[in-house]
OpenMM code with the backbone's topology and positions (N, CA, C; nanometers):
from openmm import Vec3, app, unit

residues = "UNK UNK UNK UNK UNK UNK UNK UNK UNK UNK UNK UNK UNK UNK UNK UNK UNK UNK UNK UNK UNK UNK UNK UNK UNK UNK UNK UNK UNK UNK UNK UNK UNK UNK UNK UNK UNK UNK UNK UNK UNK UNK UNK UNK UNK UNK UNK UNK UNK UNK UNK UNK UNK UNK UNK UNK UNK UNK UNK UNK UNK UNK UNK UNK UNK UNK UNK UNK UNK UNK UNK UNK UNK UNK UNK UNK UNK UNK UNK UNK UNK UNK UNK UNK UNK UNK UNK UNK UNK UNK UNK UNK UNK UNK UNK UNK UNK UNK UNK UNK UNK UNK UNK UNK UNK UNK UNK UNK UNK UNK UNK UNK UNK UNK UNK UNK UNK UNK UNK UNK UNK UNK UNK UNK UNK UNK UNK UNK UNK UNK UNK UNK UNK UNK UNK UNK UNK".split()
positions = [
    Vec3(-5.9929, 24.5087, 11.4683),
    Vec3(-6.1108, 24.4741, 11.5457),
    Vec3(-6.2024, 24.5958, 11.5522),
    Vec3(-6.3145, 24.6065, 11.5157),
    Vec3(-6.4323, 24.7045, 11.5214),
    Vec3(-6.4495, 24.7648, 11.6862),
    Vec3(-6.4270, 24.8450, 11.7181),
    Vec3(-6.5158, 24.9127, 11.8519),
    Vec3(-6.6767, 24.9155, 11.8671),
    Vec3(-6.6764, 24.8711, 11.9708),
    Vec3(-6.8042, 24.8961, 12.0118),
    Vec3(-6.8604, 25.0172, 12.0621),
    Vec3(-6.9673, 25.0826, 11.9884),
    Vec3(-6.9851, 25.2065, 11.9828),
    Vec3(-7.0588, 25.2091, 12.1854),
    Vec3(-7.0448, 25.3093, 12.2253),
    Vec3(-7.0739, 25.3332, 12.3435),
    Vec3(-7.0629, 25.5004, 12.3655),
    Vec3(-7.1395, 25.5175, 12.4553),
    Vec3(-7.1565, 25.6967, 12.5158),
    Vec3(-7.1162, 25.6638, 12.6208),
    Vec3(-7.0098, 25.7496, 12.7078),
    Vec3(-6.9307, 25.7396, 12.8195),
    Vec3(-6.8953, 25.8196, 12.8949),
    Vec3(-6.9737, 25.8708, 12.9720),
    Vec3(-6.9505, 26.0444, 13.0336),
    Vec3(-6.8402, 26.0243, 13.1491),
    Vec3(-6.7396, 26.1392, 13.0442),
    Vec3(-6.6216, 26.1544, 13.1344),
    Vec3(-6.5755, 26.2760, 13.2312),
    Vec3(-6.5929, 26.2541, 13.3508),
    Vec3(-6.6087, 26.3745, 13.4531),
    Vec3(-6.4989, 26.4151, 13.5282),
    Vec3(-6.4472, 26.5411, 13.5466),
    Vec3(-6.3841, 26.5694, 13.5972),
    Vec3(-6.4023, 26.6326, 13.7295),
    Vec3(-6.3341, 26.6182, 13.8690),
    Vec3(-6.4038, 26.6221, 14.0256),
    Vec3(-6.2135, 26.6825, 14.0204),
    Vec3(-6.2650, 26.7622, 14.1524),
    Vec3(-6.1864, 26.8777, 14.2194),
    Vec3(-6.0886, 26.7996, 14.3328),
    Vec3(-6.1332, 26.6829, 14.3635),
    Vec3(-6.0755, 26.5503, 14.4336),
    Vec3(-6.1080, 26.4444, 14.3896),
    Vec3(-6.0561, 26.4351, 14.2512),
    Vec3(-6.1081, 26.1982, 14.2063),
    Vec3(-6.0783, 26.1373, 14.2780),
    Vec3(-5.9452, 26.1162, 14.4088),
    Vec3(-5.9496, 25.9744, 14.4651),
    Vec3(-6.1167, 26.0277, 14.5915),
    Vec3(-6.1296, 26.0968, 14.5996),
    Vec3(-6.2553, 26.0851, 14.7506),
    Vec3(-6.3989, 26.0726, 14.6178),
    Vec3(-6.3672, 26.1431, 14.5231),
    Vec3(-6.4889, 26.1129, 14.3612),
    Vec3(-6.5114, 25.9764, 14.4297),
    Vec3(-6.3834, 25.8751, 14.3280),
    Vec3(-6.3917, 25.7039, 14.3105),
    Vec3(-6.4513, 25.6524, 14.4097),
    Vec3(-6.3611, 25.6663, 14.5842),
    Vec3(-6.4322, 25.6495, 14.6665),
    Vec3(-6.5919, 25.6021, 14.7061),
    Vec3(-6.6671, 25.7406, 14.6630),
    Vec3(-6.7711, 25.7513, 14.7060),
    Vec3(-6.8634, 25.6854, 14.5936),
    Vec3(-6.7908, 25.7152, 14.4835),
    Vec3(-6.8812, 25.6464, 14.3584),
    Vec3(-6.9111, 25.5044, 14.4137),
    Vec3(-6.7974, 25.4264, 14.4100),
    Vec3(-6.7879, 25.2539, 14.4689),
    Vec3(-6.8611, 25.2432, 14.6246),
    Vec3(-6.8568, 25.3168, 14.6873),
    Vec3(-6.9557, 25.3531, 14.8337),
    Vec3(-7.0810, 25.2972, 14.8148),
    Vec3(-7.1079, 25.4450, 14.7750),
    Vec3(-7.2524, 25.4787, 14.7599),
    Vec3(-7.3588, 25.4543, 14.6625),
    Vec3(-7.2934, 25.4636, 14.5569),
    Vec3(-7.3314, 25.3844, 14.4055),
    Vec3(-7.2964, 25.2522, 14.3562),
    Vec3(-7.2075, 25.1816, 14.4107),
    Vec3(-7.1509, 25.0065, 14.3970),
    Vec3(-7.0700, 25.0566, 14.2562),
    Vec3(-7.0165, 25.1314, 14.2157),
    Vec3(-6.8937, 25.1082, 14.1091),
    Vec3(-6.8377, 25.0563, 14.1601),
    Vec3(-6.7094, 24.9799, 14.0534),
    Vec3(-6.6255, 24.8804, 14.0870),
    Vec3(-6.4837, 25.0024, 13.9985),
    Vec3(-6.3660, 24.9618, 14.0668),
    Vec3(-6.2764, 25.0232, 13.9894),
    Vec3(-6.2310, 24.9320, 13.8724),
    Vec3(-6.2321, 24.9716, 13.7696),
    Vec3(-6.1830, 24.9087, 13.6521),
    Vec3(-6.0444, 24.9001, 13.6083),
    Vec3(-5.9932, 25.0992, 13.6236),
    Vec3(-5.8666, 25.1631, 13.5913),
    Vec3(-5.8499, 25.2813, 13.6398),
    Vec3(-5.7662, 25.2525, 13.7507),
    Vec3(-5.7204, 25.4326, 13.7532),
    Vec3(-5.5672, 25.4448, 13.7461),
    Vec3(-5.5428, 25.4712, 13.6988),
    Vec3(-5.4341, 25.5771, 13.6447),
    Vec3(-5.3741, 25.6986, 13.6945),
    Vec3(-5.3278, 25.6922, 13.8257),
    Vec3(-5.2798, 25.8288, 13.8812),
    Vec3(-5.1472, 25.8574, 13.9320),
    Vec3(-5.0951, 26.0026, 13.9468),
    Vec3(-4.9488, 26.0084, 13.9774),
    Vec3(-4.9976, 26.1344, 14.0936),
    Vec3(-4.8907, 26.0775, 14.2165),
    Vec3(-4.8781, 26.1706, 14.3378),
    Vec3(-5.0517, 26.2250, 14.3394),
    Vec3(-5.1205, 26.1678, 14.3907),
    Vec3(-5.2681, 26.1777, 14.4235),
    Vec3(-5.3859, 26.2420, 14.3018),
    Vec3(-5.3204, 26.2570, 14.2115),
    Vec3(-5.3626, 26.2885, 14.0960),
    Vec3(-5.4094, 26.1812, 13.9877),
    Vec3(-5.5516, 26.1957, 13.9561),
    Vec3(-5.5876, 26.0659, 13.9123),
    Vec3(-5.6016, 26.1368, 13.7673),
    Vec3(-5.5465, 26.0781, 13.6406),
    Vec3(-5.5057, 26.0897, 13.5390),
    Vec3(-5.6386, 26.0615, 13.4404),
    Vec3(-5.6392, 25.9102, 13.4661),
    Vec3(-5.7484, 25.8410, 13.4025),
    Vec3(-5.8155, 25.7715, 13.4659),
    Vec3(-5.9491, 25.7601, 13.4822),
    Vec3(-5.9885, 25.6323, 13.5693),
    Vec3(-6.1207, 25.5876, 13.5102),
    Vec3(-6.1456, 25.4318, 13.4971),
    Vec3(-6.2495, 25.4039, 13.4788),
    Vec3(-6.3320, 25.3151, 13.5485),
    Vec3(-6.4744, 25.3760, 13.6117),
    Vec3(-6.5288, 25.2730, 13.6707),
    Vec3(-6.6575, 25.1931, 13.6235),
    Vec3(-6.6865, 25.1241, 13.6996),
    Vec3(-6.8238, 25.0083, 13.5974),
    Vec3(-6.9071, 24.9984, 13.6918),
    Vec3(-7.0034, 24.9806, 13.6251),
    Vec3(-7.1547, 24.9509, 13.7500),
    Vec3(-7.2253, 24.9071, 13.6154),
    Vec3(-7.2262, 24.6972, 13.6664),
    Vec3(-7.2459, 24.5997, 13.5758),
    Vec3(-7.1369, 24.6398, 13.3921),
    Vec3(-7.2451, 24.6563, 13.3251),
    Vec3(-7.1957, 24.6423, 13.2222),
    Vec3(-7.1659, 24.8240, 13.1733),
    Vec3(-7.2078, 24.9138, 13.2529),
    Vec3(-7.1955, 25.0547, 13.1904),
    Vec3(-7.0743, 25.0898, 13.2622),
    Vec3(-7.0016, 25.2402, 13.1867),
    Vec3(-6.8759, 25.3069, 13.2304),
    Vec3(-6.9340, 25.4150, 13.2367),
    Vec3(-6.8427, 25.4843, 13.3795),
    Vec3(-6.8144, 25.6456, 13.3437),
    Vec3(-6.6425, 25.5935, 13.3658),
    Vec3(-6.5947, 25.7327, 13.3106),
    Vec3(-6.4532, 25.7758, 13.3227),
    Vec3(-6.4314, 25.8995, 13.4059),
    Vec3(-6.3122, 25.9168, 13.4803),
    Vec3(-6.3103, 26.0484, 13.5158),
    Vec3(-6.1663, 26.1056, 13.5262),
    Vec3(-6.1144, 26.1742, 13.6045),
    Vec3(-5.9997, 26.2408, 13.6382),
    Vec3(-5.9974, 26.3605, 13.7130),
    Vec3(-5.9066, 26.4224, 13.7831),
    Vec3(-5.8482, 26.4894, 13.8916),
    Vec3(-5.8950, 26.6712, 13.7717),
    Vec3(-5.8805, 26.7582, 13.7858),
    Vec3(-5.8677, 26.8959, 13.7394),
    Vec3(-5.7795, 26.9228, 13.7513),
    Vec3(-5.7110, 26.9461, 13.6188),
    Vec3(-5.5788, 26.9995, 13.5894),
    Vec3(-5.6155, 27.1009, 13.4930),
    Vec3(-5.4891, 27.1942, 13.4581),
    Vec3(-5.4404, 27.3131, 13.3846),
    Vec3(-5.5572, 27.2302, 13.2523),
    Vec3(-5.5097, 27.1137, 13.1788),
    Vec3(-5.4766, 27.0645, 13.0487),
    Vec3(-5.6731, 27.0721, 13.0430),
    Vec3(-5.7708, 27.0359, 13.1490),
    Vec3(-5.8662, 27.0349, 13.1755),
    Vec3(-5.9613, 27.1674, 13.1230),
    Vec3(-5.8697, 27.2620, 13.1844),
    Vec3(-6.0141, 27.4312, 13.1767),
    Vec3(-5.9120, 27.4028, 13.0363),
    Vec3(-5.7483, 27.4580, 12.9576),
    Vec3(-5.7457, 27.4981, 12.8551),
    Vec3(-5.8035, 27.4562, 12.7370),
    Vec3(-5.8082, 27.2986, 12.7491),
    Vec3(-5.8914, 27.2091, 12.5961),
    Vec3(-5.9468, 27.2356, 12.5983),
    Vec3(-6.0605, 27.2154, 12.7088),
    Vec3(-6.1804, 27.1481, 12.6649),
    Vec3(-6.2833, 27.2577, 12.7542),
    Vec3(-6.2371, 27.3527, 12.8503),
    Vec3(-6.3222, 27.4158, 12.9148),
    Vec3(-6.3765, 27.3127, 13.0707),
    Vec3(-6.3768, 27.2300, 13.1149),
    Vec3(-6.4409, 27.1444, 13.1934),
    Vec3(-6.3349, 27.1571, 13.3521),
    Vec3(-6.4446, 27.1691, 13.4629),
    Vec3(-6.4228, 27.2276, 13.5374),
    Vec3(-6.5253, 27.1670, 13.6572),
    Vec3(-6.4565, 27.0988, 13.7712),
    Vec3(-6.5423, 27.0474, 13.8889),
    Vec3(-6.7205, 27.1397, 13.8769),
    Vec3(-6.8153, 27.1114, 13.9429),
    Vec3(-6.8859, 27.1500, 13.9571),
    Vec3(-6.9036, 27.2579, 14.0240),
    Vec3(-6.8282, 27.2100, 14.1385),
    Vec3(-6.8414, 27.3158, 14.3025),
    Vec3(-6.7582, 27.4385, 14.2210),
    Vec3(-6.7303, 27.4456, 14.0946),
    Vec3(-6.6333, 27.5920, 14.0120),
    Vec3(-6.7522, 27.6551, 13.9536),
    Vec3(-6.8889, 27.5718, 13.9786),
    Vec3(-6.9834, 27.6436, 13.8379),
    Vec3(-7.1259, 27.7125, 13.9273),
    Vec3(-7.0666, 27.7472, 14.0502),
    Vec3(-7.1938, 27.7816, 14.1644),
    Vec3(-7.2820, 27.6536, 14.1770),
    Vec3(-7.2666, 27.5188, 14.2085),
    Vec3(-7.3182, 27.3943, 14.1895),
    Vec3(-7.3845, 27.3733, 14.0959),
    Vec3(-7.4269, 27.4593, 13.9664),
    Vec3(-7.5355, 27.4402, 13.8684),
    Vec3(-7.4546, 27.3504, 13.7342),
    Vec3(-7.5239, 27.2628, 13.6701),
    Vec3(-7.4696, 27.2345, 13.6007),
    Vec3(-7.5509, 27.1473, 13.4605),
    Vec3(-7.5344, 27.1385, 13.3342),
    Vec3(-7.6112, 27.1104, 13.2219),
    Vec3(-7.6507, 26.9990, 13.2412),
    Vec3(-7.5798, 26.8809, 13.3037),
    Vec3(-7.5708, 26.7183, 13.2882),
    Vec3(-7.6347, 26.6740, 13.4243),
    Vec3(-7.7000, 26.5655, 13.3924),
    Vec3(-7.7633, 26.4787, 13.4928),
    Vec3(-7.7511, 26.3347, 13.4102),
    Vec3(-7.6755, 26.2661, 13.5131),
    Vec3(-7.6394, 26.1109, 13.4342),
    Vec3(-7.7593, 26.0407, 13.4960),
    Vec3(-7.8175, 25.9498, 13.3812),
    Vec3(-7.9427, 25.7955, 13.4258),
    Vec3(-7.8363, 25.7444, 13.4204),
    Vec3(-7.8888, 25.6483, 13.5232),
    Vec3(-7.7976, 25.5208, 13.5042),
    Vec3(-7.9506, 25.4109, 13.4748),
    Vec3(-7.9623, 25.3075, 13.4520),
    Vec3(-8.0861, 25.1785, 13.4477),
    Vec3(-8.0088, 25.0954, 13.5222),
    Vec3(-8.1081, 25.0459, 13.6358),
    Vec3(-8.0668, 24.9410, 13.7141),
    Vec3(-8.1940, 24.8635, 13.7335),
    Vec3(-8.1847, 24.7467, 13.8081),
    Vec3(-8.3450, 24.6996, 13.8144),
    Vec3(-8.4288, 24.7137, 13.9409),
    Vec3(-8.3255, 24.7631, 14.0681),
    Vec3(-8.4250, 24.7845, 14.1972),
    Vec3(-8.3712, 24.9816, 14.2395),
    Vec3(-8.3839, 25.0585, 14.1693),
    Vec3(-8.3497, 25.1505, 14.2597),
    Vec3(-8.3917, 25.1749, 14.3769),
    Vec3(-8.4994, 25.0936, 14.4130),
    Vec3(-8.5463, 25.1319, 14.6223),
    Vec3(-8.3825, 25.0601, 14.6610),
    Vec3(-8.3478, 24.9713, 14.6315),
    Vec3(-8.2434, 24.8945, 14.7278),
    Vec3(-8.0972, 24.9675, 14.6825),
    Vec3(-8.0943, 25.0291, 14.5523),
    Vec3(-8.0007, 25.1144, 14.5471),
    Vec3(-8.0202, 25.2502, 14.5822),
    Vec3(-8.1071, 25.2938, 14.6260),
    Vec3(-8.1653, 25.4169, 14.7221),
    Vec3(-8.0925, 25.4001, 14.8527),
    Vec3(-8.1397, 25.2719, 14.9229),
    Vec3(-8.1407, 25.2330, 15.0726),
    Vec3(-7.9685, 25.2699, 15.0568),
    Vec3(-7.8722, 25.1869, 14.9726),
    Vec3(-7.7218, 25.2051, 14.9808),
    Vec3(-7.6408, 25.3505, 14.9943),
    Vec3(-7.7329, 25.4487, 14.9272),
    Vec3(-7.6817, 25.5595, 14.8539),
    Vec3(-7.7177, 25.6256, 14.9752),
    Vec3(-7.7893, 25.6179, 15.0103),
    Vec3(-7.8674, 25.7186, 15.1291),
    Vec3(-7.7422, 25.6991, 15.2684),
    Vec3(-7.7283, 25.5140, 15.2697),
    Vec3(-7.6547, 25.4834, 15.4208),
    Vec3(-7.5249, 25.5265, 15.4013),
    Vec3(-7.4428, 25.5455, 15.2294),
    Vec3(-7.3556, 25.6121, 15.2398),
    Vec3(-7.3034, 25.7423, 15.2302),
    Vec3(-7.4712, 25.8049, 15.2616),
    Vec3(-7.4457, 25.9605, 15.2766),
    Vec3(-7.4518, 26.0396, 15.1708),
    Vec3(-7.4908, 25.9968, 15.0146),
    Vec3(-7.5251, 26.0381, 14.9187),
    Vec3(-7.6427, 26.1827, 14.9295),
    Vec3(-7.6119, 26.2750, 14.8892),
    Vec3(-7.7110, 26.3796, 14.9046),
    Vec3(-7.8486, 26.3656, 14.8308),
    Vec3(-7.9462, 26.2663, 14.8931),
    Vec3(-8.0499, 26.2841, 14.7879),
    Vec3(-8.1744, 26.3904, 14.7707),
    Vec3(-8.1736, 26.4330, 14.6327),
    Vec3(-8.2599, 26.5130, 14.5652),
    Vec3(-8.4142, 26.4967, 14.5801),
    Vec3(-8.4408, 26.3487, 14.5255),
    Vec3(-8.5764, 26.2683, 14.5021),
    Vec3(-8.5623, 26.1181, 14.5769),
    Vec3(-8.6537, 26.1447, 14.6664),
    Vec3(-8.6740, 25.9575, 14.7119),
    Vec3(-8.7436, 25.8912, 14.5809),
    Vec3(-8.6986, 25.7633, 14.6028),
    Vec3(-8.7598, 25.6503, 14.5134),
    Vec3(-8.9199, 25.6983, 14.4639),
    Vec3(-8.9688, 25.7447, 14.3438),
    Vec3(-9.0584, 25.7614, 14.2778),
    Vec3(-9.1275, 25.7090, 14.1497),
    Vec3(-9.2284, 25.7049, 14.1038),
    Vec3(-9.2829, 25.6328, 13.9689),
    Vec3(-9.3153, 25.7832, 13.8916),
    Vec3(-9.2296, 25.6959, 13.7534),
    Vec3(-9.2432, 25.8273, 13.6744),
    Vec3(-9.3711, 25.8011, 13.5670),
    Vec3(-9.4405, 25.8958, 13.5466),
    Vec3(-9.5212, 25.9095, 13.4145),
    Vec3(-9.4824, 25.8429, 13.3170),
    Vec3(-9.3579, 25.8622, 13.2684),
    Vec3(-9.3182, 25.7657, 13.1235),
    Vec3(-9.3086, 25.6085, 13.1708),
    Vec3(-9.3309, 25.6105, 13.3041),
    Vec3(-9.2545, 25.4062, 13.3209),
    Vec3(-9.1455, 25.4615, 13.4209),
    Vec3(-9.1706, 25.3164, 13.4390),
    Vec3(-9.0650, 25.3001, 13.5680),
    Vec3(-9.0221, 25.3807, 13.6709),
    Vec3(-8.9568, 25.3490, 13.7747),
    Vec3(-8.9096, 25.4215, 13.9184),
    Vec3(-8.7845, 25.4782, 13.9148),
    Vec3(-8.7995, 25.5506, 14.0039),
    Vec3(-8.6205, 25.6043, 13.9715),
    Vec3(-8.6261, 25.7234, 14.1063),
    Vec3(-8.5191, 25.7239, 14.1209),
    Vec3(-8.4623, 25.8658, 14.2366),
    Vec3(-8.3615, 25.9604, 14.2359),
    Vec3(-8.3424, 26.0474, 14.2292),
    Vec3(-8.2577, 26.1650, 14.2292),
    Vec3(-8.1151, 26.2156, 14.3202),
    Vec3(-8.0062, 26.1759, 14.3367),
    Vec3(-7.8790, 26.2169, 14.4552),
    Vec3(-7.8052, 26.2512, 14.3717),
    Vec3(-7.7129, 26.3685, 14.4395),
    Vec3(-7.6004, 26.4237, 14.4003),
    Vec3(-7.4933, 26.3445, 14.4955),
    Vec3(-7.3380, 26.3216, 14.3895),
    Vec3(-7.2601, 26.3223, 14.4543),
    Vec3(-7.1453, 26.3600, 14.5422),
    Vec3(-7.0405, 26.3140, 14.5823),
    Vec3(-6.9746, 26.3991, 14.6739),
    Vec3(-6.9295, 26.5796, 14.6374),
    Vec3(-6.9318, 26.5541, 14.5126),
    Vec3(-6.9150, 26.7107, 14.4587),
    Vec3(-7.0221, 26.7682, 14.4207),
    Vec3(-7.1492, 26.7068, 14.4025),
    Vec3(-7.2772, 26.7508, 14.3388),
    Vec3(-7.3000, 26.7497, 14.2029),
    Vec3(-7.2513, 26.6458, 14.1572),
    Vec3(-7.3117, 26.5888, 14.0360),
    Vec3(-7.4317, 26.5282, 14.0612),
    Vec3(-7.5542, 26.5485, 13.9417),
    Vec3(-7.6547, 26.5089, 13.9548),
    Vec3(-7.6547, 26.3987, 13.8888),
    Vec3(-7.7110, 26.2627, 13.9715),
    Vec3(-7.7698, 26.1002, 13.9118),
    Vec3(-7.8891, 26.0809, 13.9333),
    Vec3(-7.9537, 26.0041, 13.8366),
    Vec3(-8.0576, 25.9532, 13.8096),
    Vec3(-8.0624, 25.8308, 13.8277),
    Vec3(-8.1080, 25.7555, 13.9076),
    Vec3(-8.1108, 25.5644, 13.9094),
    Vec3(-8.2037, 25.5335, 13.8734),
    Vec3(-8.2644, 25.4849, 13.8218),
    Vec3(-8.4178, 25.3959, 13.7980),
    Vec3(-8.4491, 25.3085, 13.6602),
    Vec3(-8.5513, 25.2404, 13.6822),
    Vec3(-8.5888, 25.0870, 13.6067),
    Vec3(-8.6489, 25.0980, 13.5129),
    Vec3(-8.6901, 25.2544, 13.4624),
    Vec3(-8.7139, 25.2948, 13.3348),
    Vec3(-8.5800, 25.2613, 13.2159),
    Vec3(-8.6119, 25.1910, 13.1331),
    Vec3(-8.5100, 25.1813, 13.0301),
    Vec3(-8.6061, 25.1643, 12.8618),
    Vec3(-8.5143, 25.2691, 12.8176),
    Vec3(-8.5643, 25.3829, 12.6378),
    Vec3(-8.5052, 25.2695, 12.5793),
    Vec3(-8.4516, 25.1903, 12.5907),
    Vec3(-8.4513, 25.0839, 12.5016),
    Vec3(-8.4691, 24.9561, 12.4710),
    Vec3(-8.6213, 24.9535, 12.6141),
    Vec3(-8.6960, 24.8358, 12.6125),
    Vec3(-8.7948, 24.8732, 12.4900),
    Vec3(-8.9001, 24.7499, 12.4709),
    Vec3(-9.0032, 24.7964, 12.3601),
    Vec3(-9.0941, 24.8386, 12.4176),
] * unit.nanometer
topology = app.Topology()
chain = topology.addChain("A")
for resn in residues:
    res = topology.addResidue(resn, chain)
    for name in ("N", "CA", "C"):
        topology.addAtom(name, app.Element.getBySymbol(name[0]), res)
């Protein structure tokens, strides 16, 4: 059977079960798969509609592969900021905000199209929500 090609940013948090938590909170992920032993979340995948992230707990196996390392390890700064496309970010604003989501940018209209707003999560990962989507025409 062919795979379906997909980009899937897989993150690693300094606490994944309070991560998942807050993701499904504050952002409406749904848990898909997690995968964990003695509070240690191994693998996990969550969905919001039809998109994934993946994540997992910080372990040894984590900094030696691959270098990757909670945020709150990198003085909060960090290369990545995930979009997500949804179709109302004001009403996914209103959610994110009541569940305490740290936001960056209130609900705004961008120059290129569409709205969108700025929150970090419980560890300070930076998200992007908004109704701009690069692969309309």
């Amino acid at each position: 059977m062919p795979v379906r090609p997909a980009i899937i940013p897989s993150l690693v948090y300094a606490d994944a079960p309070r991560a998942i938590a807050f993701l499904c909170n504050a952002f409406g992920f749904t848990r898909h798969l997690v995968h964990a032993e003695g509070g240690i979340v191994l693998h996990a995948q969550l969905l919001l509609e039809e998109t994934m992230v993946m994540l997992s707990s910080a372990r040894p196996d984590s900094y030696e592969r691959f270098g990757l390392v909670p945020i709150g390890e990198t003085g909060g700064r960090s290369a990545l900021c995930i979009y997500v496309v949804l179709d109302d970010p004001d009403a996914h604003h209103a959610q994110a905000k009541a569940a305490g989501a740290a936001i960056i940018a209130s609900p705004h209209d961008n120059a290129h199209g569409g709205r969108s707003y700025e929150a970090r999560d419980c560890e300070g990962i930076v998200w992007s929500f908004g109704s701009y989507d690069p692969f309309a025409g």
